[in-house]
N, C-alpha and C positions, 0 to 999 in steps of 0.2 A: 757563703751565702749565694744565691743562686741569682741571677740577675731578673727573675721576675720577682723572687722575694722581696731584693735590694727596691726593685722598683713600686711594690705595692708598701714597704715599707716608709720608703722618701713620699711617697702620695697620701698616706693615710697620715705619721707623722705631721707635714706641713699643714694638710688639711685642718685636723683638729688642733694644732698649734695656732694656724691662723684662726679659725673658726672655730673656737673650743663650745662644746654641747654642754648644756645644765650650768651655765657660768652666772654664778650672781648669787644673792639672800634668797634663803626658802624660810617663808615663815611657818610656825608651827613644827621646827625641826624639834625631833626629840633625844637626836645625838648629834655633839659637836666636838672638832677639836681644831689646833692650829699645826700647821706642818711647817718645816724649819731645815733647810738642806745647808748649815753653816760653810759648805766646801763653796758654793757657788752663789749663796743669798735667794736661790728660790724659796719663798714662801706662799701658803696656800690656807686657805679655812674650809672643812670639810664643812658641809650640813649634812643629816639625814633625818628622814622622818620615817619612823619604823613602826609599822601594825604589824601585832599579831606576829611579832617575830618575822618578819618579812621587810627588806626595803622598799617602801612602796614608793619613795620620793630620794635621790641624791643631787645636789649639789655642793661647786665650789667657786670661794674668789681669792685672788689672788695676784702675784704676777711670779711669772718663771721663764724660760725656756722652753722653747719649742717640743724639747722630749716631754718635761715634768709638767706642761699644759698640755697637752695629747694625751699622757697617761692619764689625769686627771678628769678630761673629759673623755676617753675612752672607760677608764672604770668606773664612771657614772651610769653611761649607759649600760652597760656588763651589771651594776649592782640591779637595775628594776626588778623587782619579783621576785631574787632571791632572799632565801631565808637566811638569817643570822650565819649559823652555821656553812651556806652554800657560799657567803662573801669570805667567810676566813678561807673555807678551800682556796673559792680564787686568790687569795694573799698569797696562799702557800703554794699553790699551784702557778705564779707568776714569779715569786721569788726562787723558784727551783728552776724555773726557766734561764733567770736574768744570772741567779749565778754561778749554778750547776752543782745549789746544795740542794739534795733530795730528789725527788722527782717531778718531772712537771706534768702537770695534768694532761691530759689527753687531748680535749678540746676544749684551744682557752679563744677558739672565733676568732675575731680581729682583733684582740688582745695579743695572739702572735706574733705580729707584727714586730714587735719588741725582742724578739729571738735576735736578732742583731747589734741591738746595745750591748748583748753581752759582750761584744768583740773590744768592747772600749770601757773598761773597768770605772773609768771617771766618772761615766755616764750613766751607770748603773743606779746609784743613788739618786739622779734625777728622776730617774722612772720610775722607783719605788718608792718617793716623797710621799704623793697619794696615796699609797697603801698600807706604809705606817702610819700615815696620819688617820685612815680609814679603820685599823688595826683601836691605834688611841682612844676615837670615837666611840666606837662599841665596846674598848672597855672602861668607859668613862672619863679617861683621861685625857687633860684638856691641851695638852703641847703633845709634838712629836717631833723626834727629830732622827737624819739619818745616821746619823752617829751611834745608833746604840748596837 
């Protein structure tokens, strides 16, 4: 990793680690689920509130680690305005990232930033809490966990 990567990666991590975006209850959500990282005790509860096939609203609470709190406020803002469909890409387009199954999307923004957890296998799961739990959410399913 390159030493501006390492560095926009330790600034954007911390950042929304300390200061995590869309943190708290959204009422009127019309997908939920809870995320559950048994390796480490991060847990989190997705909300979303979807029109029209579209994220128009994401929040989460929770408590974790500075990765699986950054993820989770980082894919909150990455979910606004995408369609059902364009959130699973990101799923899939993040998890091809983190562990070098399939391919990773082209432009995943400041979602990149996570290109170097892959270097630490442990941490992996932390940063994909949110997204299986995001994954749960939209197929109705009301736990996630990273073990699966």
């Amino acid at each position: 990793m390159s030493d501006d990567l390492r560095s926009l990666y330790q600034e954007t991590i911390l950042d929304h680690g300390k200061r995590p975006r869309n943190f708290g209850a959204l009422r009127g959500a019309t997908h939920h689920a809870r995320g559950h990282n048994p390796l480490c005790g991060d847990r989190l509860s997705l909300h979303l509130r979807v029109d029209d096939d579209r994220v128009a609203e994401a929040r989460f609470e929770g408590a974790g680690c500075a990765i699986s709190t950054a993820s989770a406020s980082l894919m909150t803002e990455a979910l606004r305005g995408k369609s059902v469909h364009e959130a699973r890409e990101l799923f899939d387009g993040l998890h091809a990232l983190l562990t070098g199954e399939g391919e990773p999307a082209e432009d995943l923004g400041k979602l990149s930033v996570f290109s170097g957890v892959r270097s630490y296998p442990l941490r992996v799961k932390c940063a994909t809490l949110a997204w299986h739990t995001l994954v749960a959410a939209l197929d109705g399913e009301e736990e996630a966990t990273t073990e699966d």
